[in-house]
Structure formats: C-alpha cells, structure tokens
C-alpha positions as CSV (number, residue, x, y, z in Angstrom):
1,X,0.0,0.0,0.0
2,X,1.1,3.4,-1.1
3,X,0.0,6.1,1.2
4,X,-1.0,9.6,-0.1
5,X,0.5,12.7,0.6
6,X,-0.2,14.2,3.4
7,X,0.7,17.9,5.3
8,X,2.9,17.4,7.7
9,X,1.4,16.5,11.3
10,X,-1.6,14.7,9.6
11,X,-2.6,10.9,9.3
12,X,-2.0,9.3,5.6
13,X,-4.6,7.9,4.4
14,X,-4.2,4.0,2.6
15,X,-6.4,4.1,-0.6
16,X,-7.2,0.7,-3.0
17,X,-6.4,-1.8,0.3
18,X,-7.2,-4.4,-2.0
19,X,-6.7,-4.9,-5.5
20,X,-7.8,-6.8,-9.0
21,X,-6.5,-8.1,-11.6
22,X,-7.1,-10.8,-14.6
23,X,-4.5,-13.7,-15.3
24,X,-6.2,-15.2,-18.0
25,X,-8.4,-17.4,-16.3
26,X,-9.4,-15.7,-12.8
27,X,-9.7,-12.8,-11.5
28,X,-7.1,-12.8,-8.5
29,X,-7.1,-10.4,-5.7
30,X,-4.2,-9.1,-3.6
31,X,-5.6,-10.7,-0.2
32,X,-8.7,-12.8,0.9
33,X,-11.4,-10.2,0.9
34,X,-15.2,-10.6,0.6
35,X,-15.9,-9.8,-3.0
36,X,-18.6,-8.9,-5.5
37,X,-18.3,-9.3,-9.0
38,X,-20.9,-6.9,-11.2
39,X,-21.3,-7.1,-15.2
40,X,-21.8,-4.0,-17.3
41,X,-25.0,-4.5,-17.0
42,X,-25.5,-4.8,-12.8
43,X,-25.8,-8.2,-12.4
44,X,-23.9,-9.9,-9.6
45,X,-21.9,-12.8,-11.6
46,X,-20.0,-13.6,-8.1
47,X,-20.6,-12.9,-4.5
48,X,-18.1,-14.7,-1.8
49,X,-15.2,-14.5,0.4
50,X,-12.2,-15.3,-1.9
51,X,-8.2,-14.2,-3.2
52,X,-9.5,-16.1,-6.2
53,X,-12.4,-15.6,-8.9
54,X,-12.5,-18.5,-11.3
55,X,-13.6,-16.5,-14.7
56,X,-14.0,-19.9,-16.9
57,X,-18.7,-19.0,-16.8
58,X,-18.3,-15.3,-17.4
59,X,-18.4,-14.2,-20.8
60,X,-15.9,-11.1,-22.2
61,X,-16.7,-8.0,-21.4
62,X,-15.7,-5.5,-18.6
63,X,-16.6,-6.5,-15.1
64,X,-16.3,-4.3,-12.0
65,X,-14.9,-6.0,-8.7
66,X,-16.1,-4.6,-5.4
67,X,-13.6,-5.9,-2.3
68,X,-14.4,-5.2,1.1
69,X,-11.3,-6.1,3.6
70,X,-11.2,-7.4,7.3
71,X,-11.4,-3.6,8.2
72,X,-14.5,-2.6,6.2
73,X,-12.5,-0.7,4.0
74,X,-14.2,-0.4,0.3
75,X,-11.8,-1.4,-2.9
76,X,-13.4,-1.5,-6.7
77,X,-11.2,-2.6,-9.3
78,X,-12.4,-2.7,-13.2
79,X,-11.5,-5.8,-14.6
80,X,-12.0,-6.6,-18.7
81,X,-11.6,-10.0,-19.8
C-alpha cells in the first residue's frame, strides 16, 4: 500500500487496500477479501469470500470487482476480460 500525501502532522490515508486483476483465467485479488463481481449490465456474476475468482462461466466483457477487507474498508477494481 502506497500512502498519499499528506501535510505534515496529519494521518495518511491508505487508498485501494485491496486490489484486481485478470491472469487469464481468474480474477485474483491481492488478499482474501469478501468480493462482488458486477457485469456491465449490474448483475452480480459472483458474490463470496475469496483471493481467487474462477472466470471460466463469465463471458468477455468489462466486469467491475467490489472488495471489502477485514477492516470494512471499500476497494473497486475494473477488470476486462
């Protein structure tokens, strides 16, 4: 994690705690998160606890992964397979 700048005497603040990507075959994230998985269109193709998204069922396209860490803290990642 990269933290942002911050004035001097302040708290940085961690963005993107988790993060997506596409190896050819599933969508891997950077840690064991709970994840949702939406389609252009909305639909939920995947909704779990995971580090890994098999992508075999899900046709090409672009695909929007929402994490949510052990903290609560929020991630989305845009994913195009």
């Amino acid at each position: 994690m990269v933290p942002t700048e911050a004035p001097t005497g302040t708290t940085p603040v961690y963005l993107n705690n988790v993060s997506a990507h596409f190896n050819g075959s599933e969508i891997v994230l950077s840690q064991v998160a709970d994840a949702i998985v939406y389609s252009a269109d909305g639909r939920i193709c995947y909704e779990g606890r995971t580090g890994r998204i098999a992508a075999t069922a899900m046709n090409k396209g672009i695909y929007v992964v929402k994490m949510t860490d052990a903290d609560g803290n929020i991630s989305r990642s845009k994913i195009r397979l």
